[in-house]
ModelCIF file with pLDDT and N, C-alpha, C, O atoms, coordinates in Angstrom:
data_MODEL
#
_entry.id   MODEL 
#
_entity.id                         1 
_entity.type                       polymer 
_entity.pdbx_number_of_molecules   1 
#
_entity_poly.entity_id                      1 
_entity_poly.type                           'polypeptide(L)' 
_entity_poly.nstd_linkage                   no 
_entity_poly.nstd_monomer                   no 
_entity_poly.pdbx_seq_one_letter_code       
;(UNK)(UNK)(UNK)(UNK)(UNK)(UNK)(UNK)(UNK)(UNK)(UNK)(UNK)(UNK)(UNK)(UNK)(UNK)(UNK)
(UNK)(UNK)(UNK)(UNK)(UNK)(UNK)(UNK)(UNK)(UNK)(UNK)(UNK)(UNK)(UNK)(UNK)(UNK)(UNK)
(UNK)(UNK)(UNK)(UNK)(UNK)(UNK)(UNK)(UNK)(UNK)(UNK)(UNK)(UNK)
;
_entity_poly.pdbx_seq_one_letter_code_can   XXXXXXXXXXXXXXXXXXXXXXXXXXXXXXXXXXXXXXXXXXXX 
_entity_poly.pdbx_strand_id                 A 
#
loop_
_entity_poly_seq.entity_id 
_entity_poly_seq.num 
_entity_poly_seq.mon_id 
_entity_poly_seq.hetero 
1 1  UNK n 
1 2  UNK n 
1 3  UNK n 
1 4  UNK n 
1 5  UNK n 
1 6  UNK n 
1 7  UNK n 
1 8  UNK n 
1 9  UNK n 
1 10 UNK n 
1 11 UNK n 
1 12 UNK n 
1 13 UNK n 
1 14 UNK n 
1 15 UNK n 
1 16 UNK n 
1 17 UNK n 
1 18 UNK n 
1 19 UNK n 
1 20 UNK n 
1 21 UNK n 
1 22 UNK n 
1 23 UNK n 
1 24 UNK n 
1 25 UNK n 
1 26 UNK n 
1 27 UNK n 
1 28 UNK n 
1 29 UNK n 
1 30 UNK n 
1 31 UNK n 
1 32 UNK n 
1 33 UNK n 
1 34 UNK n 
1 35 UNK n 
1 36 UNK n 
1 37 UNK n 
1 38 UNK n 
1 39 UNK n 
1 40 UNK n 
1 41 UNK n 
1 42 UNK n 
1 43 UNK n 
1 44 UNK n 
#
_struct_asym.id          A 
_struct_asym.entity_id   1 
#
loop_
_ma_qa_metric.id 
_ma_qa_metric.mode 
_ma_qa_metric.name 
_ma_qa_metric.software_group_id 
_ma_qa_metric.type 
1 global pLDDT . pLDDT 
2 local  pLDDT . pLDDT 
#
_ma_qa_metric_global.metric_id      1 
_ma_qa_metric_global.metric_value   95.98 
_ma_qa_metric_global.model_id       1 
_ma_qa_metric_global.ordinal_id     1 
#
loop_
_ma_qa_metric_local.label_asym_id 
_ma_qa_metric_local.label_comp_id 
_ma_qa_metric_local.label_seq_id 
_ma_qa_metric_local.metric_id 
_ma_qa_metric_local.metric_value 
_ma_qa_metric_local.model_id 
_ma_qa_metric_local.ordinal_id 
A UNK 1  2 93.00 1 1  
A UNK 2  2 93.00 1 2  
A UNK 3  2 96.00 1 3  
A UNK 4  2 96.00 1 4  
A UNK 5  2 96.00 1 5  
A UNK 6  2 96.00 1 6  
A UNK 7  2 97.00 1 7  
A UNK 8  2 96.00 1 8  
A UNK 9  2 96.00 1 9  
A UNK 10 2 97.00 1 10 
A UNK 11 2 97.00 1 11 
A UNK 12 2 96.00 1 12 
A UNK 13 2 96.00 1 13 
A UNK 14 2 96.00 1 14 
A UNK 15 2 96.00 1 15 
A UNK 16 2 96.00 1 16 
A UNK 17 2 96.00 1 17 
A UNK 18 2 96.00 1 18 
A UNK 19 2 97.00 1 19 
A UNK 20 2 97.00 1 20 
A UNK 21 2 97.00 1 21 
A UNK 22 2 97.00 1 22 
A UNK 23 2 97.00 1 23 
A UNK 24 2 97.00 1 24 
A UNK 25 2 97.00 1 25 
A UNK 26 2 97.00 1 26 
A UNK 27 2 97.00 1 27 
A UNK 28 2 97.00 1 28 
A UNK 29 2 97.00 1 29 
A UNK 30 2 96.00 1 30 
A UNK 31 2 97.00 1 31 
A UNK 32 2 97.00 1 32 
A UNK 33 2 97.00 1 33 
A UNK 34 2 97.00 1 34 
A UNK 35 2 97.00 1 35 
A UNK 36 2 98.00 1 36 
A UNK 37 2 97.00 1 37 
A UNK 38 2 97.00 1 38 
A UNK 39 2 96.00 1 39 
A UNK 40 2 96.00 1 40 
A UNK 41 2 95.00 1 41 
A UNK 42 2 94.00 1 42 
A UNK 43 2 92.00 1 43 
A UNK 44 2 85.00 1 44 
#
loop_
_atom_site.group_PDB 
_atom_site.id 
_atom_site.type_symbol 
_atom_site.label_atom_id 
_atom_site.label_alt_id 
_atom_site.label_comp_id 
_atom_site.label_asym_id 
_atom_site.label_entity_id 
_atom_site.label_seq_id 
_atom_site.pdbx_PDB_ins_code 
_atom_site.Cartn_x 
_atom_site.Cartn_y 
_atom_site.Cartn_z 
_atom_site.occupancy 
_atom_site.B_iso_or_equiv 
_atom_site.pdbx_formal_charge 
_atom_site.auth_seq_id 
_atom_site.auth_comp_id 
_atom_site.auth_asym_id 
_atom_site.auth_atom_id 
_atom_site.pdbx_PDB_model_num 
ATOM 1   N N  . UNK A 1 1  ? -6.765 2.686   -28.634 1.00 93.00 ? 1  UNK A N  1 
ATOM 2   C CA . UNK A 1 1  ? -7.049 1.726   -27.572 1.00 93.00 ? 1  UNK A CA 1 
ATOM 3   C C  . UNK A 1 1  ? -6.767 2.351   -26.205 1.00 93.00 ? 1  UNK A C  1 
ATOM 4   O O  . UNK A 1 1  ? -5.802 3.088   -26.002 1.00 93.00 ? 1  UNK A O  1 
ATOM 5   N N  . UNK A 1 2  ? -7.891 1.927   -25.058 1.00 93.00 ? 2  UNK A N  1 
ATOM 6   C CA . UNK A 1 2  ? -7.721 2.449   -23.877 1.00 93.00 ? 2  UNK A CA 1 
ATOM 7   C C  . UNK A 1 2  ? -6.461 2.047   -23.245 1.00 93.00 ? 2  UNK A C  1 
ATOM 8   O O  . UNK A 1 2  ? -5.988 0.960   -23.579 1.00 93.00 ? 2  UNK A O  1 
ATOM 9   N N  . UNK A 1 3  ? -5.619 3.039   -22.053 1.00 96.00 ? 3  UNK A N  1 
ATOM 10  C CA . UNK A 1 3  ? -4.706 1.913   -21.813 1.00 96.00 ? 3  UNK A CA 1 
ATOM 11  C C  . UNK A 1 3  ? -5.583 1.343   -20.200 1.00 96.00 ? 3  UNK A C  1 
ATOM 12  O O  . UNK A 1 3  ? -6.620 1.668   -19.622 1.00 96.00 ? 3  UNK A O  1 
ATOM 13  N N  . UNK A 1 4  ? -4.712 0.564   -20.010 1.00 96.00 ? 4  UNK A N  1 
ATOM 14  C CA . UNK A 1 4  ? -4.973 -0.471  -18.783 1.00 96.00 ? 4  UNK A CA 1 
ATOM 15  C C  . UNK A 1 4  ? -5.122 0.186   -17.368 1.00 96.00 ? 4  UNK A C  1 
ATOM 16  O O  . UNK A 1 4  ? -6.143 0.081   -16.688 1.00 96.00 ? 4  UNK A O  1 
ATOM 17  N N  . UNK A 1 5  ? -4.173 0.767   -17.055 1.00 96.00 ? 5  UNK A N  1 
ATOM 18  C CA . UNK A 1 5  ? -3.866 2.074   -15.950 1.00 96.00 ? 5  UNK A CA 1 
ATOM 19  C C  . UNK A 1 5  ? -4.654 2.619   -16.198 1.00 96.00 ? 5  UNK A C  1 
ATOM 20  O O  . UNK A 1 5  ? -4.995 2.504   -17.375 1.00 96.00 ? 5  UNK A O  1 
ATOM 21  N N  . UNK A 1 6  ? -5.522 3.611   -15.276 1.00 96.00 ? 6  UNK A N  1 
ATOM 22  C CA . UNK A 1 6  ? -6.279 4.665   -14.648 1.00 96.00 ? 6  UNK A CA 1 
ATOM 23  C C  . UNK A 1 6  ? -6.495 4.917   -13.805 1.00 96.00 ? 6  UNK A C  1 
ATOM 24  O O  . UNK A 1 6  ? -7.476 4.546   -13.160 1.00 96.00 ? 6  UNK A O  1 
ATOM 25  N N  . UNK A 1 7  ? -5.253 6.004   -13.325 1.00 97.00 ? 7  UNK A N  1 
ATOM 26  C CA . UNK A 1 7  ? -4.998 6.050   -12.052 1.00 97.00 ? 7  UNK A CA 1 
ATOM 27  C C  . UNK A 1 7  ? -6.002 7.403   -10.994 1.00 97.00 ? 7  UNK A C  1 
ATOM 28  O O  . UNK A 1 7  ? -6.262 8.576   -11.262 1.00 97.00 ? 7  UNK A O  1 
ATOM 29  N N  . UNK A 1 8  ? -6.276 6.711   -10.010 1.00 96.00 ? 8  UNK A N  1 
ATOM 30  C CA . UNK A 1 8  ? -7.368 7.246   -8.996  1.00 96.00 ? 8  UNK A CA 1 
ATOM 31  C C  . UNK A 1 8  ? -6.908 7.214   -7.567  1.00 96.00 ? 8  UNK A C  1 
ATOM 32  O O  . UNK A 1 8  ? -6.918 6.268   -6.779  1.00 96.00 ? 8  UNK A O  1 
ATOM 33  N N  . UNK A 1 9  ? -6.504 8.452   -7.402  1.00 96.00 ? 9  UNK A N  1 
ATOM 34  C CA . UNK A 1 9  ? -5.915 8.625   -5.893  1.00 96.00 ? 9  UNK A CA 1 
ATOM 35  C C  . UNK A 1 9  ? -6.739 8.009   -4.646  1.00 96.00 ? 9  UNK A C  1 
ATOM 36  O O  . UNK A 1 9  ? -6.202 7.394   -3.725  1.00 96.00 ? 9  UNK A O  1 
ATOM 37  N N  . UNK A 1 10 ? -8.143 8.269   -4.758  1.00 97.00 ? 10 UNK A N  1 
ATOM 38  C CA . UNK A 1 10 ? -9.005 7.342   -3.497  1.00 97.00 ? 10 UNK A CA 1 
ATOM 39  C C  . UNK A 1 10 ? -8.889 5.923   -3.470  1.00 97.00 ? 10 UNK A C  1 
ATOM 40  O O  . UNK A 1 10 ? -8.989 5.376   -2.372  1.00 97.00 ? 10 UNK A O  1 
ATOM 41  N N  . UNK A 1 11 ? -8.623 4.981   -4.858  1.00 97.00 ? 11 UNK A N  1 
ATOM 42  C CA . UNK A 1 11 ? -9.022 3.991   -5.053  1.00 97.00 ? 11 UNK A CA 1 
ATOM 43  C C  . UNK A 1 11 ? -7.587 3.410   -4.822  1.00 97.00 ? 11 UNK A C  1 
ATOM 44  O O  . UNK A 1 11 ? -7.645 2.183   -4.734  1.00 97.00 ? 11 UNK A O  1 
ATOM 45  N N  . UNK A 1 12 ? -6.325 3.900   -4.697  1.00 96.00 ? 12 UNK A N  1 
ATOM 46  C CA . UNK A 1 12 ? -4.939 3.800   -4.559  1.00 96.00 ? 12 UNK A CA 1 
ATOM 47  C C  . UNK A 1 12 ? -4.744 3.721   -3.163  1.00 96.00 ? 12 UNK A C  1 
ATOM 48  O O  . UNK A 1 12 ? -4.191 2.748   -2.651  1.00 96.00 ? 12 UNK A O  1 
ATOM 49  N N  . UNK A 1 13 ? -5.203 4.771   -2.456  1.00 96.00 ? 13 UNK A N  1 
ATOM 50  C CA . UNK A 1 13 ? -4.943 4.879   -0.968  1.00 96.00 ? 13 UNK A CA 1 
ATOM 51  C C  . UNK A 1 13 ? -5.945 3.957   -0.077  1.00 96.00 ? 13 UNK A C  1 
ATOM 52  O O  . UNK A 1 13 ? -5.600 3.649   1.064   1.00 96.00 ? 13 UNK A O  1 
ATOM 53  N N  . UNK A 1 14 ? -7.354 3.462   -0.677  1.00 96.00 ? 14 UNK A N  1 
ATOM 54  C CA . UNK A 1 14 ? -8.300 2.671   0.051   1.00 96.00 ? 14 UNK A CA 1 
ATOM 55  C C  . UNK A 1 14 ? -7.530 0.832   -0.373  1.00 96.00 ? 14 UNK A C  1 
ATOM 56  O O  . UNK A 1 14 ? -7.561 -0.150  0.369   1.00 96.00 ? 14 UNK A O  1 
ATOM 57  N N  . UNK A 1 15 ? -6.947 0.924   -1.714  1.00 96.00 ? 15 UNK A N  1 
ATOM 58  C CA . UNK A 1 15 ? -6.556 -0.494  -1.811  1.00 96.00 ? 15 UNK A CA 1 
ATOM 59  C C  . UNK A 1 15 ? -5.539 -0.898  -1.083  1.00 96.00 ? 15 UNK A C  1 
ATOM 60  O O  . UNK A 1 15 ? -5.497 -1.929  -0.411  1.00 96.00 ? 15 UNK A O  1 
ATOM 61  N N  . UNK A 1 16 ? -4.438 0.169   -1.247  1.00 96.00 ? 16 UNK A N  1 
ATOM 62  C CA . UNK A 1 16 ? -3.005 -0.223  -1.050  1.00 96.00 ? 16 UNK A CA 1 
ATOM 63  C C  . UNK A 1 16 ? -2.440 0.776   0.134   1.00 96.00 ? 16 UNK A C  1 
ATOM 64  O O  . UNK A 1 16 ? -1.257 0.642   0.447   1.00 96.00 ? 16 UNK A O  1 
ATOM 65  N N  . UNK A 1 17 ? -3.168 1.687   0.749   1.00 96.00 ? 17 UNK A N  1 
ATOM 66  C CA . UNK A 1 17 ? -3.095 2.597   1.580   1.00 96.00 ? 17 UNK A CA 1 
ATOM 67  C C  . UNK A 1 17 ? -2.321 2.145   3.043   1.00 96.00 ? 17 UNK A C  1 
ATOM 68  O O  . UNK A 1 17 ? -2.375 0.919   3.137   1.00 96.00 ? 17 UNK A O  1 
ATOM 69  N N  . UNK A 1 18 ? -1.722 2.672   4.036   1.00 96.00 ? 18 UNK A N  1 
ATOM 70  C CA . UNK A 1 18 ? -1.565 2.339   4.952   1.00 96.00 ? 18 UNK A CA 1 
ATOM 71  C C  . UNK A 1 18 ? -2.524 1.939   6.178   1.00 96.00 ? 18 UNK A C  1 
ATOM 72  O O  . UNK A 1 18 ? -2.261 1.098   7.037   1.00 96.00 ? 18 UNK A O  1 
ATOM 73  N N  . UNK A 1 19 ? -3.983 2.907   6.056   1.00 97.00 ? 19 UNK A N  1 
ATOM 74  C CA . UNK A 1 19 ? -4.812 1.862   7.338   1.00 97.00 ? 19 UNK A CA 1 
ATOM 75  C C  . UNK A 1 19 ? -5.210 0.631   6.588   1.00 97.00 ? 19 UNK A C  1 
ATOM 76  O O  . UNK A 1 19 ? -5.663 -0.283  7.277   1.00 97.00 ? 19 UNK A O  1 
ATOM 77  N N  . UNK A 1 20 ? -5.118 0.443   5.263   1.00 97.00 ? 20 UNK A N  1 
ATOM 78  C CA . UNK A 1 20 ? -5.423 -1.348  4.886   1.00 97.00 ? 20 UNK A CA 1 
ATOM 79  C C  . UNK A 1 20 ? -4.636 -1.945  5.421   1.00 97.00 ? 20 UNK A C  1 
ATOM 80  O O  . UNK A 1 20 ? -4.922 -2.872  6.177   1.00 97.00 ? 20 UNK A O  1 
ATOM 81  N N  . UNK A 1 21 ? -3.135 -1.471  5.102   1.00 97.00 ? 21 UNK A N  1 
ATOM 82  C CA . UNK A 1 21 ? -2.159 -2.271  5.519   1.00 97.00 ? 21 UNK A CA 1 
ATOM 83  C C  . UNK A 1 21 ? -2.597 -2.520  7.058   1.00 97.00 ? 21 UNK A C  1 
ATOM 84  O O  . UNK A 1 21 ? -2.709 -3.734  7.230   1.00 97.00 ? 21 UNK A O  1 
ATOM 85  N N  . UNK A 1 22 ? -2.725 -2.195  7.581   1.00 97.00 ? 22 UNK A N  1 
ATOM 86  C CA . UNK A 1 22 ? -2.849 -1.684  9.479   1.00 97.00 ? 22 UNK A CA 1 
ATOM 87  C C  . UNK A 1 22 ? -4.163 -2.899  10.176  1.00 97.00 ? 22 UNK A C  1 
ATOM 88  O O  . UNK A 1 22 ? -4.321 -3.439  11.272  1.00 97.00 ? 22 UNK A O  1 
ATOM 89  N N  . UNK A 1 23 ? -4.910 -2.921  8.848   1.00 97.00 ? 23 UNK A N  1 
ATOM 90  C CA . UNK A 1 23 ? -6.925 -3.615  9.039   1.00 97.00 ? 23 UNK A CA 1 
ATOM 91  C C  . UNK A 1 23 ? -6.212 -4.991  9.390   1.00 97.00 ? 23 UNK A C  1 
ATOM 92  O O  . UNK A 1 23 ? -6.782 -5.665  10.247  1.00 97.00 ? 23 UNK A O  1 
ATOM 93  N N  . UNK A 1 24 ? -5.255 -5.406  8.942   1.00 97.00 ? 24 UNK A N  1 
ATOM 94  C CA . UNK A 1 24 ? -4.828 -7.139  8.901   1.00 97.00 ? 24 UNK A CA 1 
ATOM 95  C C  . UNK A 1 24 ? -3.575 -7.482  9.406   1.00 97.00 ? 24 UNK A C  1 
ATOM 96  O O  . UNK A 1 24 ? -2.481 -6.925  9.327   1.00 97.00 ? 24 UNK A O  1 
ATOM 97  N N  . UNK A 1 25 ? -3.825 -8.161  9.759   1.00 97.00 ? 25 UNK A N  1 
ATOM 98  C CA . UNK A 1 25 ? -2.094 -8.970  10.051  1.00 97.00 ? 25 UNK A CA 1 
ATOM 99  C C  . UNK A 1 25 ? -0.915 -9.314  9.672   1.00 97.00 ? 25 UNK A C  1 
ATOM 100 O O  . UNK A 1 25 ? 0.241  -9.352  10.095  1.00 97.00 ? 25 UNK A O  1 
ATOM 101 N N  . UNK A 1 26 ? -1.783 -9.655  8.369   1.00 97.00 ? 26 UNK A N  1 
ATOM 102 C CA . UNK A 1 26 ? -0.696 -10.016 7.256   1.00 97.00 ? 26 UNK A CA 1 
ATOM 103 C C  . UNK A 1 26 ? -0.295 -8.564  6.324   1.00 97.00 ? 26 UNK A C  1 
ATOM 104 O O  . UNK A 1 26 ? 0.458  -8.535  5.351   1.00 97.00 ? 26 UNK A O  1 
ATOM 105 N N  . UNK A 1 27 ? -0.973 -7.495  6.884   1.00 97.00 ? 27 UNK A N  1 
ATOM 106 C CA . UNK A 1 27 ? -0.560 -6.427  6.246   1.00 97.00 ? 27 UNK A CA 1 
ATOM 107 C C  . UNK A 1 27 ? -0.061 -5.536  6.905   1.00 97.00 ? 27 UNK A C  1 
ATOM 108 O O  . UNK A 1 27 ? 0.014  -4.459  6.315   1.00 97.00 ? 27 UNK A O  1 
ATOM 109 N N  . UNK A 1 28 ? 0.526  -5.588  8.485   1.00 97.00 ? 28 UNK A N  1 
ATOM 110 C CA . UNK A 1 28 ? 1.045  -5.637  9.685   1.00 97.00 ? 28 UNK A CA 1 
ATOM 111 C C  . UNK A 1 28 ? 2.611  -6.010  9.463   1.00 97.00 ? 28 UNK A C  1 
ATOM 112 O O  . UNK A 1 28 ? 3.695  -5.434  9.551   1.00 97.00 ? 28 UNK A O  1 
ATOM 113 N N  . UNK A 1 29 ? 2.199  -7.088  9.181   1.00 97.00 ? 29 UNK A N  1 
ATOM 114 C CA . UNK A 1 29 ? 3.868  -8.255  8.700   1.00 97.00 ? 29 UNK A CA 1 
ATOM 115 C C  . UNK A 1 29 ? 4.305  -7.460  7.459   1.00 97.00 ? 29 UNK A C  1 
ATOM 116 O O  . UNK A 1 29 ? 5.466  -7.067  7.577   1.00 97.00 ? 29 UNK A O  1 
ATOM 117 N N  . UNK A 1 30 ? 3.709  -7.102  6.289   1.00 96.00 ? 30 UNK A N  1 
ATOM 118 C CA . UNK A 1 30 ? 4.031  -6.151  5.153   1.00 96.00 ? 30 UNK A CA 1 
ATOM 119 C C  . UNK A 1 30 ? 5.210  -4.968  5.500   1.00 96.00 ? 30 UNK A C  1 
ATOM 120 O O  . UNK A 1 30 ? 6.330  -4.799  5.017   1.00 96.00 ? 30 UNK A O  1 
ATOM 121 N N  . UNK A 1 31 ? 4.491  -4.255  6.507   1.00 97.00 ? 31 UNK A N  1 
ATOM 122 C CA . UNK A 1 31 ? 4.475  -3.057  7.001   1.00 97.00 ? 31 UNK A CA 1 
ATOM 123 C C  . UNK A 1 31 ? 5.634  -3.014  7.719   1.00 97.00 ? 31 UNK A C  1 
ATOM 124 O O  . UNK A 1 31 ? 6.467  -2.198  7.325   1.00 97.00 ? 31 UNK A O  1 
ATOM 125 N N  . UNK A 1 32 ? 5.966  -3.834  8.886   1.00 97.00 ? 32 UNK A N  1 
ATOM 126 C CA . UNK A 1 32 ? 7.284  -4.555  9.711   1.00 97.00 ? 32 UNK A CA 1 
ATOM 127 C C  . UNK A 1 32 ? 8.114  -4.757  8.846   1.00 97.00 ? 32 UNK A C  1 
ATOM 128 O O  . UNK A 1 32 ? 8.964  -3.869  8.893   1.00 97.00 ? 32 UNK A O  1 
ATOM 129 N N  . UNK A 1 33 ? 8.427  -5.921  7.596   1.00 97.00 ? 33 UNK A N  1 
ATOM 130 C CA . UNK A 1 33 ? 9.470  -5.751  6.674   1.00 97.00 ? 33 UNK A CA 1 
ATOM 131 C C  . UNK A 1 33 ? 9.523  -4.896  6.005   1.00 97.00 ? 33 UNK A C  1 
ATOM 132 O O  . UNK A 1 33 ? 10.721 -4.824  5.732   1.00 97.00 ? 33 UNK A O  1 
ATOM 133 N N  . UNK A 1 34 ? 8.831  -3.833  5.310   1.00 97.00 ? 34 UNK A N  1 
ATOM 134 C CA . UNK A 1 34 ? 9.970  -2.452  4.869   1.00 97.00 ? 34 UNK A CA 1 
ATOM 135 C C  . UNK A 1 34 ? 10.260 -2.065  5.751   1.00 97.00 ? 34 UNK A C  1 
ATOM 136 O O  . UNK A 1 34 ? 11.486 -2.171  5.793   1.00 97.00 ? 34 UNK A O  1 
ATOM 137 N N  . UNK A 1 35 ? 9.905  -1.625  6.605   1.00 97.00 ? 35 UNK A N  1 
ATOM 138 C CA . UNK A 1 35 ? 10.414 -1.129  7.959   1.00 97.00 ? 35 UNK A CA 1 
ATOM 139 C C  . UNK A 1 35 ? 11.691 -1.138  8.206   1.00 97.00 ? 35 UNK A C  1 
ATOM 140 O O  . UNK A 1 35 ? 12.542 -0.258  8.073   1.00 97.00 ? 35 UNK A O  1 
ATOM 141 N N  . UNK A 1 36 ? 11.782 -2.808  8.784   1.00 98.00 ? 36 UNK A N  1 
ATOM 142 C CA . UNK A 1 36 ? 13.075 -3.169  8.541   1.00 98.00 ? 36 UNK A CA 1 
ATOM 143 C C  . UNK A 1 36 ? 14.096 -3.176  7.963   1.00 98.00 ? 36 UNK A C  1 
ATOM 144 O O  . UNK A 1 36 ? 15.268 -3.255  8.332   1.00 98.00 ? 36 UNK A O  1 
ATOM 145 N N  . UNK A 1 37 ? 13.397 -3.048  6.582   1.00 97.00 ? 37 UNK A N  1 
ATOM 146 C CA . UNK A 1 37 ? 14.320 -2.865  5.356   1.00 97.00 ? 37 UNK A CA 1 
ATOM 147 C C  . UNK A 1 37 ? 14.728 -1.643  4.955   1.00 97.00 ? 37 UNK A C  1 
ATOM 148 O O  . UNK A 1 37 ? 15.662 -1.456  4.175   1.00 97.00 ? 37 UNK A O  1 
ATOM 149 N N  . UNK A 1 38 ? 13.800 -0.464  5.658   1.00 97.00 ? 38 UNK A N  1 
ATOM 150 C CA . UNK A 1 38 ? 14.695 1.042   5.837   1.00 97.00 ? 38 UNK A CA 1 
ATOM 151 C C  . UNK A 1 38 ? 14.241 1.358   4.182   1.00 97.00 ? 38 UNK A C  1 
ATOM 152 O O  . UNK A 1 38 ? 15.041 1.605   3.279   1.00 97.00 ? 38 UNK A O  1 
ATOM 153 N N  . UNK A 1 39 ? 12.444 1.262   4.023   1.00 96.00 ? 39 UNK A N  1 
ATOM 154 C CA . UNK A 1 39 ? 11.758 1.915   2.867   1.00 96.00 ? 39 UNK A CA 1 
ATOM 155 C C  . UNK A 1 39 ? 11.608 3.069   3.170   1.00 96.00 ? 39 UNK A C  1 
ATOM 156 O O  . UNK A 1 39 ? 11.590 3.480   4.330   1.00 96.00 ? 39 UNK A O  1 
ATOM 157 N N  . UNK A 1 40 ? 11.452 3.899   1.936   1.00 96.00 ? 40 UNK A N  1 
ATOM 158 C CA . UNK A 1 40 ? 11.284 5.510   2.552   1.00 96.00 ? 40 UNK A CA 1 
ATOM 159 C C  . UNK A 1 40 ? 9.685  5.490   2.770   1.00 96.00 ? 40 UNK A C  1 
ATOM 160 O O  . UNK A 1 40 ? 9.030  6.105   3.611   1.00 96.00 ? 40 UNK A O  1 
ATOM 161 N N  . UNK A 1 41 ? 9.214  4.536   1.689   1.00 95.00 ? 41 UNK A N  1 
ATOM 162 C CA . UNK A 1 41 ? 7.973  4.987   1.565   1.00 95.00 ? 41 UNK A CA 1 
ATOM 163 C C  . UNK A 1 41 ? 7.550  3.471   2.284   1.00 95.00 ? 41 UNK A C  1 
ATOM 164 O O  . UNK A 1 41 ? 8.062  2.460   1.804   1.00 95.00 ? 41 UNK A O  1 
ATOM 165 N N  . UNK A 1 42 ? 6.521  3.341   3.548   1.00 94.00 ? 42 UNK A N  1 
ATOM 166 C CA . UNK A 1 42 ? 6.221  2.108   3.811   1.00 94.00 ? 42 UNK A CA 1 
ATOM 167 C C  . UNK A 1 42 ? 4.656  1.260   3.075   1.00 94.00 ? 42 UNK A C  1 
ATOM 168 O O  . UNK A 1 42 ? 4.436  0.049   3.076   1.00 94.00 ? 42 UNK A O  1 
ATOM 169 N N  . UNK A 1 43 ? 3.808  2.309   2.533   1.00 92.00 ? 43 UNK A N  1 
ATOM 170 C CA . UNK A 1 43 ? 2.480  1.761   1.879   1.00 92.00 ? 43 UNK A CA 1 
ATOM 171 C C  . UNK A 1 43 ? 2.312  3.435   0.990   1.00 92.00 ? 43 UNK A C  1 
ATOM 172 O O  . UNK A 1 43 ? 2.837  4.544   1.087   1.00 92.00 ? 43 UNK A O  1 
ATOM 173 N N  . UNK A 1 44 ? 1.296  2.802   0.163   1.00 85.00 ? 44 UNK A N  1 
ATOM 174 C CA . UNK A 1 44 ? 1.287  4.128   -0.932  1.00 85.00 ? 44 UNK A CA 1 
ATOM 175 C C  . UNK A 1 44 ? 0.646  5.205   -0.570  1.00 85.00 ? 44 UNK A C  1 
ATOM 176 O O  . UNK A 1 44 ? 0.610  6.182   -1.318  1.00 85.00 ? 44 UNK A O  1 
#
């Protein structure tokens, strides 16, 4: 059986990437709380 995961570096960085985060507001506000929260990593 296939598994579920299949992982694709373009399709990782265009979904969950930092200029998505950046395109919206609410992914703006995302971006501001790790921040805050002192993430190493702030989007994938």
């Amino acid at each position: 059986m296939k598994r579920t995961y299949q992982p694709k570096k373009r399709h990782r960085k265009r979904v969950h990437g930092f200029m998505k985060r950046m395109s919206t507001t609410a992914g703006r506000a995302i971006l501001k709380r790790r921040m805050l929260k002192g993430r190493a990593r702030i989007a994938a």
